[in-house]
PDB file as gemmi writes it, atoms N, CA and C in Angstrom:
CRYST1    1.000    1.000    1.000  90.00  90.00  90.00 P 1                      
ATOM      1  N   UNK A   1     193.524  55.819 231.918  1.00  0.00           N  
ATOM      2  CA  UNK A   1     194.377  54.768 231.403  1.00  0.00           C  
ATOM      3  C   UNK A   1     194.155  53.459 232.175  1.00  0.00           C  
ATOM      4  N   UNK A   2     193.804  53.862 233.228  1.00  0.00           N  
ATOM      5  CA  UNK A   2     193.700  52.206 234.588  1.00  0.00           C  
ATOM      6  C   UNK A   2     192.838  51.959 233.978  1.00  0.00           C  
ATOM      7  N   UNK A   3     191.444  52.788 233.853  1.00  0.00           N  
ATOM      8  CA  UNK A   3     189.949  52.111 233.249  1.00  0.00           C  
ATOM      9  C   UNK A   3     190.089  51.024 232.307  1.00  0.00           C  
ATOM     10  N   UNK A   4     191.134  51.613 231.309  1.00  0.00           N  
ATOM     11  CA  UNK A   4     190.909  51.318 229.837  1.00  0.00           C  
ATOM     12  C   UNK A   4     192.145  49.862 229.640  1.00  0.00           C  
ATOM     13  N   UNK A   5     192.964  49.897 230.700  1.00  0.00           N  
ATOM     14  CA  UNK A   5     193.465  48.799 230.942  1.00  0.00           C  
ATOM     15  C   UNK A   5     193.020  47.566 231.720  1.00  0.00           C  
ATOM     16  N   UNK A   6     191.913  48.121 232.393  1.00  0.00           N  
ATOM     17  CA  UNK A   6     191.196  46.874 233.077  1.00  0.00           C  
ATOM     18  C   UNK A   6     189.932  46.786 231.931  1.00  0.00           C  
ATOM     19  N   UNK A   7     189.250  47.397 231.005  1.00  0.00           N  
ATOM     20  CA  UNK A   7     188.889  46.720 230.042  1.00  0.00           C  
ATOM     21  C   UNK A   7     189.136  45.530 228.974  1.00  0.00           C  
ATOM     22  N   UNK A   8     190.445  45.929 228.839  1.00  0.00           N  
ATOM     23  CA  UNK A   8     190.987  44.959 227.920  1.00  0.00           C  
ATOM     24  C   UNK A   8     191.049  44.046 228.469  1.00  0.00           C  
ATOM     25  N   UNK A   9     191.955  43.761 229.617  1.00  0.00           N  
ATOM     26  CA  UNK A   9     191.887  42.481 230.165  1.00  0.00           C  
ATOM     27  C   UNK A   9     190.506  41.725 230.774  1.00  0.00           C  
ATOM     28  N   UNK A  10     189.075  42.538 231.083  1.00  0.00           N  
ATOM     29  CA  UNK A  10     188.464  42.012 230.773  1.00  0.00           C  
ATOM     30  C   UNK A  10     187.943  41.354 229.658  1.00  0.00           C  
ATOM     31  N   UNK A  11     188.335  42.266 228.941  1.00  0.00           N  
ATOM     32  CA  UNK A  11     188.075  41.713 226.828  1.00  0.00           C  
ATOM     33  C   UNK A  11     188.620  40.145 226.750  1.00  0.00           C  
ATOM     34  N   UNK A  12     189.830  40.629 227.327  1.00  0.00           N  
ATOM     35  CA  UNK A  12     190.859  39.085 226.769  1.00  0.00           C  
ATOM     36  C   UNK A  12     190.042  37.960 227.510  1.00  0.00           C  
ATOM     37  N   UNK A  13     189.769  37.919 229.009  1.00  0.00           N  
ATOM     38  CA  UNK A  13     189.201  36.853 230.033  1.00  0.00           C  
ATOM     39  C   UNK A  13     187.720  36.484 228.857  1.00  0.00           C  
ATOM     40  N   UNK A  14     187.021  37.241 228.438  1.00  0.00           N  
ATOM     41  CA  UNK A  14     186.094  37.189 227.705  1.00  0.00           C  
ATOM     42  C   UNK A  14     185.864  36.282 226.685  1.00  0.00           C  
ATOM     43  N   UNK A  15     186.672  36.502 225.881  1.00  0.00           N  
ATOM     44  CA  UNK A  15     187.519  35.978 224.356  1.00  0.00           C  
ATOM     45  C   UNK A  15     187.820  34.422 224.677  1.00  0.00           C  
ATOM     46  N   UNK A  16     188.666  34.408 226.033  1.00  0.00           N  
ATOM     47  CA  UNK A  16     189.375  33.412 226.125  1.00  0.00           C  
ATOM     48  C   UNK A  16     188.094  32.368 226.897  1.00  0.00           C  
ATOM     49  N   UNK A  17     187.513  32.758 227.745  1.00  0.00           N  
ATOM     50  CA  UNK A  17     186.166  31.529 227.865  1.00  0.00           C  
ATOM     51  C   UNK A  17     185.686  31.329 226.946  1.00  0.00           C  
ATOM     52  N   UNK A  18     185.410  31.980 226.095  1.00  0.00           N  
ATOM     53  CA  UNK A  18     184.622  31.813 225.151  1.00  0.00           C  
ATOM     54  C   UNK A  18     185.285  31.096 223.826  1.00  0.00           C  
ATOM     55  N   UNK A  19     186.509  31.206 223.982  1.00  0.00           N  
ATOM     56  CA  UNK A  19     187.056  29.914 222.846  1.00  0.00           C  
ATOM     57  C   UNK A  19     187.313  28.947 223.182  1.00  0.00           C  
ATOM     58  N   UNK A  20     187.060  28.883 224.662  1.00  0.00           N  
ATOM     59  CA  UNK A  20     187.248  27.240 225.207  1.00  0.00           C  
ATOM     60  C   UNK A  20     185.590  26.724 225.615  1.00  0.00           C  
ATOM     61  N   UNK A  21     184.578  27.202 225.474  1.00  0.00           N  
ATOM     62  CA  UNK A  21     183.787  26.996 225.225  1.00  0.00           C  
ATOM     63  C   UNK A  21     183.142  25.781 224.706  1.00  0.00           C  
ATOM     64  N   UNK A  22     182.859  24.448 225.147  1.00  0.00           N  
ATOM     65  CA  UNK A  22     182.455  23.175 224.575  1.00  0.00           C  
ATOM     66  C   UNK A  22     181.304  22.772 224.403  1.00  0.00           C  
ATOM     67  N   UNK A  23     180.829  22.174 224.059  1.00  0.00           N  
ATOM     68  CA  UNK A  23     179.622  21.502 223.558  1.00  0.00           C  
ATOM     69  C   UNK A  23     178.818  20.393 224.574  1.00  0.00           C  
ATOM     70  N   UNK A  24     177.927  21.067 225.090  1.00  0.00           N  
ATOM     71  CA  UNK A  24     177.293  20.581 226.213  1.00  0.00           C  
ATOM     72  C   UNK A  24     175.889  19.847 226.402  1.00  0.00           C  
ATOM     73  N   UNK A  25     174.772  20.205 227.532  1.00  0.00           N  
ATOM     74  CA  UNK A  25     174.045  19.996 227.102  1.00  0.00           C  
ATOM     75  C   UNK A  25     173.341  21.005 226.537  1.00  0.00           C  
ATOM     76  N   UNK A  26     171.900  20.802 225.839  1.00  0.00           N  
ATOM     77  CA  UNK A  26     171.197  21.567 225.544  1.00  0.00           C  
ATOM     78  C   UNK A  26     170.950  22.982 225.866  1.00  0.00           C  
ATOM     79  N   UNK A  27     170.950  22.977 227.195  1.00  0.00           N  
ATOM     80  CA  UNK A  27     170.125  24.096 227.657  1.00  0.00           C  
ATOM     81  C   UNK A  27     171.180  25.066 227.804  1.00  0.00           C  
ATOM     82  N   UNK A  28     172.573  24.489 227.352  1.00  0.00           N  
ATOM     83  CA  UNK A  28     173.799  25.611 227.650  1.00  0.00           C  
ATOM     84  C   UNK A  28     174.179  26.622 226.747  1.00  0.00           C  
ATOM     85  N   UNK A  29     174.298  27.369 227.058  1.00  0.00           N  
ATOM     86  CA  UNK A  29     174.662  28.887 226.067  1.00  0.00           C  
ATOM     87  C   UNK A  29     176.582  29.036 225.608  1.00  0.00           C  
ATOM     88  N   UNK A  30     176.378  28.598 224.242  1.00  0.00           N  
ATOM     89  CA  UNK A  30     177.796  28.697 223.814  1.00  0.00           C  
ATOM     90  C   UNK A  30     178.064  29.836 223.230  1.00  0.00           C  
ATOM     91  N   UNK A  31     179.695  30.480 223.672  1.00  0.00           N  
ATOM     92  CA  UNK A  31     180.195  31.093 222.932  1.00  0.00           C  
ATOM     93  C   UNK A  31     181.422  31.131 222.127  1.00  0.00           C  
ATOM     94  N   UNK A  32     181.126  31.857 221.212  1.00  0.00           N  
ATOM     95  CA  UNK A  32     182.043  31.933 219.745  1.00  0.00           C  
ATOM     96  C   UNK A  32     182.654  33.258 219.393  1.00  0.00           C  
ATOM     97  N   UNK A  33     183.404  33.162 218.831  1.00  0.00           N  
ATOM     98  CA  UNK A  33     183.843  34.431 218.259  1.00  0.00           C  
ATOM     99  C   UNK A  33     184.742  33.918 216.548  1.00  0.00           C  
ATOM    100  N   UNK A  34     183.934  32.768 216.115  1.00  0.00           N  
ATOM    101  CA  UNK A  34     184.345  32.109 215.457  1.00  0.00           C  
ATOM    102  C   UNK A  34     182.671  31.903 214.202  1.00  0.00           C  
ATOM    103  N   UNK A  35     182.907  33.303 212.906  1.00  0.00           N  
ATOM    104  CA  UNK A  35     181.407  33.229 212.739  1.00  0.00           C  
ATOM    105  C   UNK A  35     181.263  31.488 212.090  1.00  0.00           C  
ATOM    106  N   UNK A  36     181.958  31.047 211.443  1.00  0.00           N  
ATOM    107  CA  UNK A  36     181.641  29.461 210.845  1.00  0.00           C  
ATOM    108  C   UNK A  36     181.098  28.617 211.847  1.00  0.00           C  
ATOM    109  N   UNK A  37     181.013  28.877 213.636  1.00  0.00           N  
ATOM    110  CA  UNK A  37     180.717  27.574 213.818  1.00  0.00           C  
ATOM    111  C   UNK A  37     178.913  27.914 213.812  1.00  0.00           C  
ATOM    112  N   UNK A  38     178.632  29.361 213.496  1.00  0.00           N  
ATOM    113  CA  UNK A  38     177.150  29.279 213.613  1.00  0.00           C  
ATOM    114  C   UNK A  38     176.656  29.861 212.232  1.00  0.00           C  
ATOM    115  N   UNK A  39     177.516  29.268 211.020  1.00  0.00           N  
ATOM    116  CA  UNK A  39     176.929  29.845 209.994  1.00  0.00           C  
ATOM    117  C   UNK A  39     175.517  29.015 209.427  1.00  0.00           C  
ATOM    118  N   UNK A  40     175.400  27.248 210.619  1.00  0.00           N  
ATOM    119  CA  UNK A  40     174.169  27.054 209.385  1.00  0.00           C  
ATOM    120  C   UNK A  40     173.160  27.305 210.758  1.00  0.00           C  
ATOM    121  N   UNK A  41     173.369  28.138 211.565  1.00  0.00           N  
ATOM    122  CA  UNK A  41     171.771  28.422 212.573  1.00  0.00           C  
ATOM    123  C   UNK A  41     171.507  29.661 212.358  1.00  0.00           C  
ATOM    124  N   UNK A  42     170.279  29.636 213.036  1.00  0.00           N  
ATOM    125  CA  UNK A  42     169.330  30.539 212.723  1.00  0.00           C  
ATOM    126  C   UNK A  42     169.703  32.015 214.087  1.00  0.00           C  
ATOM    127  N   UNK A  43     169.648  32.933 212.902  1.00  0.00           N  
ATOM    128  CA  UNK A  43     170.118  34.345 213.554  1.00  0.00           C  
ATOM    129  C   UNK A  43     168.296  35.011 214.935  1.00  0.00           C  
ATOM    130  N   UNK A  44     168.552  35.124 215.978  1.00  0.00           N  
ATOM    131  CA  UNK A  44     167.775  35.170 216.702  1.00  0.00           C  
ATOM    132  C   UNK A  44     167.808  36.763 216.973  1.00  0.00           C  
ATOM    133  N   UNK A  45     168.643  37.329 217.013  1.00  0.00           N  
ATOM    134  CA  UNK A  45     169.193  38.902 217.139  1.00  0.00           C  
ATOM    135  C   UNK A  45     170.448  39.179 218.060  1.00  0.00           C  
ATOM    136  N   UNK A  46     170.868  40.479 217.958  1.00  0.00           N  
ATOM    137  CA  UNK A  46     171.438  41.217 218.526  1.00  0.00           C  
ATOM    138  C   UNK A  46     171.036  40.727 220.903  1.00  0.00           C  
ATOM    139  N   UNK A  47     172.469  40.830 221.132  1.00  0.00           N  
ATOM    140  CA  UNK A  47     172.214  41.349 222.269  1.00  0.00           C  
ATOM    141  C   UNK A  47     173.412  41.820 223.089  1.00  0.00           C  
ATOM    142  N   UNK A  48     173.144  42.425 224.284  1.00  0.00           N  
ATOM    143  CA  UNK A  48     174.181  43.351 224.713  1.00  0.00           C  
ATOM    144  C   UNK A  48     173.901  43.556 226.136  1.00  0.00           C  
ATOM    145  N   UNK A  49     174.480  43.763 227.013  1.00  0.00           N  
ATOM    146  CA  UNK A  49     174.696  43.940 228.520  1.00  0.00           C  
ATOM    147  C   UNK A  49     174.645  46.032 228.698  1.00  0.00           C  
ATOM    148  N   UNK A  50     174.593  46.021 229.636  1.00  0.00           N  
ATOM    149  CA  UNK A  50     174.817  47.749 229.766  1.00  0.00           C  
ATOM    150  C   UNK A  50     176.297  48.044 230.646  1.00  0.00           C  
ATOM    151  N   UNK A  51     176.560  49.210 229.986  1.00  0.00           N  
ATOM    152  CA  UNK A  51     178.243  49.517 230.115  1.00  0.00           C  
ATOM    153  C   UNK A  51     178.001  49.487 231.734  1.00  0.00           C  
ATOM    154  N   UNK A  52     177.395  49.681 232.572  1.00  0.00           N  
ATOM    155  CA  UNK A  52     177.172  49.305 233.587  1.00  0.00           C  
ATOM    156  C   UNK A  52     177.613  48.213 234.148  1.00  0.00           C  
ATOM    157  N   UNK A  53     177.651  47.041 233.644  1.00  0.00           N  
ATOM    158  CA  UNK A  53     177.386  45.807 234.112  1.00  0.00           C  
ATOM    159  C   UNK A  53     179.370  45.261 234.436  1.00  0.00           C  
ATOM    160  N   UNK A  54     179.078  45.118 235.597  1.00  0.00           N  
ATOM    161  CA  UNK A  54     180.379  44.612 236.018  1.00  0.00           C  
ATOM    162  C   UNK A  54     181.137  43.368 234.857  1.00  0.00           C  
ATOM    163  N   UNK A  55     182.372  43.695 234.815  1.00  0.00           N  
ATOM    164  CA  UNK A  55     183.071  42.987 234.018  1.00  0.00           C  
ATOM    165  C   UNK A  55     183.222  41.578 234.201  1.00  0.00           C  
ATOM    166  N   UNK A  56     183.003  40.845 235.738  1.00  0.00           N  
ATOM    167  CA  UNK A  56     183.051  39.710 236.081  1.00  0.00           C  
ATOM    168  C   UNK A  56     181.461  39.128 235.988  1.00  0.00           C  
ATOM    169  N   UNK A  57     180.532  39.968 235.411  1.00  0.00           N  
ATOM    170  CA  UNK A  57     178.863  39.212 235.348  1.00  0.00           C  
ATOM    171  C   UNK A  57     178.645  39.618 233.766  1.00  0.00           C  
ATOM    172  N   UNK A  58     179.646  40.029 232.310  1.00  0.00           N  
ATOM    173  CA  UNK A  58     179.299  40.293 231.760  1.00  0.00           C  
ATOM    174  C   UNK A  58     178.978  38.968 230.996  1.00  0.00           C  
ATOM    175  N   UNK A  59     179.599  37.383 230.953  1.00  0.00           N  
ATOM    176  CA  UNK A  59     179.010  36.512 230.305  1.00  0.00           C  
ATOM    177  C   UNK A  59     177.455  36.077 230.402  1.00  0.00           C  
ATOM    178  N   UNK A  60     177.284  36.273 232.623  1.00  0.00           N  
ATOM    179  CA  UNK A  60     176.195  35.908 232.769  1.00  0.00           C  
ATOM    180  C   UNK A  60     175.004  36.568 232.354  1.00  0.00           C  
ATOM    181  N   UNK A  61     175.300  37.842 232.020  1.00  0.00           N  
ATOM    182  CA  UNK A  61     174.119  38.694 231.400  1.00  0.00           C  
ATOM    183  C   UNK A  61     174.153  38.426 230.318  1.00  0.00           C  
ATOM    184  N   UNK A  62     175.286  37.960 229.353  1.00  0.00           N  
ATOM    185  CA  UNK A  62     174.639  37.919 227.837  1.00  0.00           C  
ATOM    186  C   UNK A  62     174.364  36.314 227.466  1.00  0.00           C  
ATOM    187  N   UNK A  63     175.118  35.408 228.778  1.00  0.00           N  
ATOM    188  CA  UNK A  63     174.220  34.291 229.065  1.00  0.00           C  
ATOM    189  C   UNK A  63     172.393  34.085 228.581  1.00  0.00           C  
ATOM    190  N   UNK A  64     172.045  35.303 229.910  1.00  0.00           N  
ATOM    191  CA  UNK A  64     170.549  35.491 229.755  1.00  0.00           C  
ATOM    192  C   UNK A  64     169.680  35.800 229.170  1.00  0.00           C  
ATOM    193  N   UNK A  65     170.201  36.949 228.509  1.00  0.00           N  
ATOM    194  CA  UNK A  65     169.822  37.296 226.884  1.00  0.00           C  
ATOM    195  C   UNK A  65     169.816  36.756 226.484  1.00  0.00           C  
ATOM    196  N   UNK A  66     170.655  35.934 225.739  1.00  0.00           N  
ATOM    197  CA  UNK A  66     170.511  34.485 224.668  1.00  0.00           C  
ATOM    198  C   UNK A  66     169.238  33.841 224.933  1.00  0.00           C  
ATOM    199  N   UNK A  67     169.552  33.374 226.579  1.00  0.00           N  
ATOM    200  CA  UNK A  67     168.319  32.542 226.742  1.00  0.00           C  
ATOM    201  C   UNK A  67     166.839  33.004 226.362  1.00  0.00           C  
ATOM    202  N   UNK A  68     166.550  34.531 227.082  1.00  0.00           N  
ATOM    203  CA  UNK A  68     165.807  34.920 226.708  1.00  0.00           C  
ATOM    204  C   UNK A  68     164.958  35.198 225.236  1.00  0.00           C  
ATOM    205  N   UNK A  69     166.234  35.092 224.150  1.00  0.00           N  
ATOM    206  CA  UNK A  69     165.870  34.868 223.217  1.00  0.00           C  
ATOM    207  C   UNK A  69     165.608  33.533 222.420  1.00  0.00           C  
ATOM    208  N   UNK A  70     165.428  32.784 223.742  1.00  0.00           N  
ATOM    209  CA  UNK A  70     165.384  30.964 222.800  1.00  0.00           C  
ATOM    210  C   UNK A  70     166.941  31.089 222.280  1.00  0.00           C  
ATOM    211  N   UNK A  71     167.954  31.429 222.609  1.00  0.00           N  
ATOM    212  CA  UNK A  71     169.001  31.102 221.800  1.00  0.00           C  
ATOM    213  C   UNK A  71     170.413  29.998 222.279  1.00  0.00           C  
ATOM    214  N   UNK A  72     171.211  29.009 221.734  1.00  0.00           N  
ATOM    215  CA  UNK A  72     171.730  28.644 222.644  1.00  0.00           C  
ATOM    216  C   UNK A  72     173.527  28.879 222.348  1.00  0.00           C  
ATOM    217  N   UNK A  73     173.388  29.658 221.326  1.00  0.00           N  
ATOM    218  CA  UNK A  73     174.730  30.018 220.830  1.00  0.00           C  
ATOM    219  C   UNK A  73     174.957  31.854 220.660  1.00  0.00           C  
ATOM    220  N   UNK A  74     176.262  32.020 221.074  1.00  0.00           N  
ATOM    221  CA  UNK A  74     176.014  33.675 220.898  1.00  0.00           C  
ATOM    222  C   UNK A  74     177.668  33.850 220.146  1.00  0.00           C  
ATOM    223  N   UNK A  75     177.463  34.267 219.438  1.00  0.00           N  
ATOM    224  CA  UNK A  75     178.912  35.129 218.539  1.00  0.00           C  
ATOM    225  C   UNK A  75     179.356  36.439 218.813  1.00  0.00           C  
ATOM    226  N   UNK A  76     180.344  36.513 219.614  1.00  0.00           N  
ATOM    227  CA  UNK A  76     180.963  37.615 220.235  1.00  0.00           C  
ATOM    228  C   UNK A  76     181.090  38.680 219.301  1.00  0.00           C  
ATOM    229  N   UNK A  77     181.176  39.990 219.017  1.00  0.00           N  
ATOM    230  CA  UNK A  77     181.749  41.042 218.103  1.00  0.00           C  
ATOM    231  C   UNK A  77     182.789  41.186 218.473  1.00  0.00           C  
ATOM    232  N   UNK A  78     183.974  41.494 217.830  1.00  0.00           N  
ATOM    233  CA  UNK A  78     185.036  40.985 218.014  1.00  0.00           C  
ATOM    234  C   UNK A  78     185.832  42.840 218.318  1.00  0.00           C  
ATOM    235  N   UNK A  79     184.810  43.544 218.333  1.00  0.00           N  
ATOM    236  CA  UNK A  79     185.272  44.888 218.806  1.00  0.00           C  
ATOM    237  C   UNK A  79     184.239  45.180 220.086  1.00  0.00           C  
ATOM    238  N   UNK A  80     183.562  44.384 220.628  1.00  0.00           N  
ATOM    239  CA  UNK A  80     182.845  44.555 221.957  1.00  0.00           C  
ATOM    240  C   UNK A  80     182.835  43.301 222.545  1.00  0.00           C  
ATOM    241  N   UNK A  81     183.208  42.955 223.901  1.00  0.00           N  
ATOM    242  CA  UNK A  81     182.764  41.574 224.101  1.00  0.00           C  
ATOM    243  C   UNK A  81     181.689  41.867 225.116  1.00  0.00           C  
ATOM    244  N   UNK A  82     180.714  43.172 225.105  1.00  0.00           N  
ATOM    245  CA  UNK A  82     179.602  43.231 225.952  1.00  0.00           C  
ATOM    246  C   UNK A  82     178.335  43.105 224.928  1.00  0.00           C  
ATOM    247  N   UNK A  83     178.922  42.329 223.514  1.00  0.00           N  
ATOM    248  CA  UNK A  83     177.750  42.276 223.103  1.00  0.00           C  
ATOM    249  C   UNK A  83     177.824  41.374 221.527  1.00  0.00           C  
ATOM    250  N   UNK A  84     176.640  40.727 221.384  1.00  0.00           N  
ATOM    251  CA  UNK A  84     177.047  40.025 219.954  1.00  0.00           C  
ATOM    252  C   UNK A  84     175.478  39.048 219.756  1.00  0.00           C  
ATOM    253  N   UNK A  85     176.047  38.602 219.069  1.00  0.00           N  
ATOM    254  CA  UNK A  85     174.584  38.176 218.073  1.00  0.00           C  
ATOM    255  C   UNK A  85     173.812  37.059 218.479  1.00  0.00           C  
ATOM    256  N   UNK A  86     172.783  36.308 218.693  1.00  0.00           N  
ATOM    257  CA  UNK A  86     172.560  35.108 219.534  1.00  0.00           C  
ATOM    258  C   UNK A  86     172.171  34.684 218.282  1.00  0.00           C  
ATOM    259  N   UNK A  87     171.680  33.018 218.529  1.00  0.00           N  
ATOM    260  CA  UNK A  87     171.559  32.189 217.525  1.00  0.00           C  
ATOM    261  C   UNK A  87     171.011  31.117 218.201  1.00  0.00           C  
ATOM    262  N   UNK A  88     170.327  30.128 217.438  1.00  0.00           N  
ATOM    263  CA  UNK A  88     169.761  29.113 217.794  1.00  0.00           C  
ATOM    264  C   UNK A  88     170.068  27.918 216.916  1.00  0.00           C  
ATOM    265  N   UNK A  89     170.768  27.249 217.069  1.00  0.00           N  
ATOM    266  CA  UNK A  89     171.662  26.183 216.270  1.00  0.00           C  
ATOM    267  C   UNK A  89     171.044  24.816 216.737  1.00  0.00           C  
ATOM    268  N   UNK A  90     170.770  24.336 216.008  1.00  0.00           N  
ATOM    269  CA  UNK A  90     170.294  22.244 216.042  1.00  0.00           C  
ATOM    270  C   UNK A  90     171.787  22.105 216.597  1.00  0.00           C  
ATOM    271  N   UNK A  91     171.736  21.371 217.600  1.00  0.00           N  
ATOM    272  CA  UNK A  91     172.921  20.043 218.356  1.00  0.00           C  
ATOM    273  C   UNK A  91     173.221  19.004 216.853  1.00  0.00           C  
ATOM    274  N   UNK A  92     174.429  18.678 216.799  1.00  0.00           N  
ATOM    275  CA  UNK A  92     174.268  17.814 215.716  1.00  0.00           C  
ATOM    276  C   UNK A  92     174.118  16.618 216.641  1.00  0.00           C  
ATOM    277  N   UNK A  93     173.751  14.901 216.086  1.00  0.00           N  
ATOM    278  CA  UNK A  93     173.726  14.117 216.657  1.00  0.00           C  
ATOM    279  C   UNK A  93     174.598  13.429 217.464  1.00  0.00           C  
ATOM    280  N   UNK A  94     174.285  12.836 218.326  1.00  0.00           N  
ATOM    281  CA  UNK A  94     175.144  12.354 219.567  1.00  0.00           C  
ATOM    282  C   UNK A  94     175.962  10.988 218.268  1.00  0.00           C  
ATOM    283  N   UNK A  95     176.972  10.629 218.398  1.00  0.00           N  
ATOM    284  CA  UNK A  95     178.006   9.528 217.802  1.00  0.00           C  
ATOM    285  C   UNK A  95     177.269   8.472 217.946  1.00  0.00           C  
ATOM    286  N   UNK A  96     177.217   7.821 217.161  1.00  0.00           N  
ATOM    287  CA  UNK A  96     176.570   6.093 217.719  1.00  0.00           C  
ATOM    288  C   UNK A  96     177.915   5.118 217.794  1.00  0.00           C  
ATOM    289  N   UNK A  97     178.182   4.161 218.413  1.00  0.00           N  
ATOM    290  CA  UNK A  97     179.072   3.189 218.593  1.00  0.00           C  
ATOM    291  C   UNK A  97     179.127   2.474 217.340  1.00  0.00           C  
ATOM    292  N   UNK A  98     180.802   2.407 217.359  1.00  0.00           N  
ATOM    293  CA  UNK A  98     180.669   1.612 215.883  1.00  0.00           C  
ATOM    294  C   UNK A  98     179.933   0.249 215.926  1.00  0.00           C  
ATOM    295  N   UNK A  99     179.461  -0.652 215.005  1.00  0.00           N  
ATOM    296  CA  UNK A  99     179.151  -1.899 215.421  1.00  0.00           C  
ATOM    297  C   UNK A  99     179.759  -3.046 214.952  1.00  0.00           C  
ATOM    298  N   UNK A 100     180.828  -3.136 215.040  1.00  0.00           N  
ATOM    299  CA  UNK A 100     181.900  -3.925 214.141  1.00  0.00           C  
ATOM    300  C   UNK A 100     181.705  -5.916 214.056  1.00  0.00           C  
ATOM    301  N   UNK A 101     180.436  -5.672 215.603  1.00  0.00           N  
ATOM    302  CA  UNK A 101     180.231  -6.996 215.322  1.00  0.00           C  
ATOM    303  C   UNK A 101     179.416  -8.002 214.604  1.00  0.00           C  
TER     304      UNK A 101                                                      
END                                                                             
């Protein structure tokens, strides 16, 4: 029961970086658990950490995966957060200043 209660609350810590999650630079690995924000990129695959992997290094491993897959966005499964789908999404463009003059 302890196990399975310190899972969840790893689940939740999981969930919850990952919906505060912002838009950075390039080379940063976002996460979602939200499939619309990566419905127009390109699906790169599956990836996943091993039940092994400590609960406090499980972003940074599926961090790396992503990367490893060229990817810079990953979509959580919303019944595992040791594992979910990577993606490779275009940045939309930076805002230009209005030019009102």
């Amino acid at each position: 029961m302890r196990r399975f209660l310190s899972r969840c609350v790893a689940v939740g810590c999981v969930v919850a970086a990952a919906g505060c999650a912002t838009v950075g630079s390039d080379d940063q690995v976002k996460f979602t658990t939200n499939p619309s924000l990566v419905s127009n990129c390109q699906e790169v695959g599956e990836i996943s950490v091993s039940s092994w992997t400590r609960d406090a290094d499980v972003l940074a491993g599926l961090d790396r995966a992503a990367r490893e897959k060229g990817a810079n966005f990953v979509l959580l499964k919303a019944d595992a957060a040791r594992s979910g789908v990577a993606y490779r999404c275009a940045m939309p463009p930076a805002p230009q200043p209005a030019s009102g003059y």
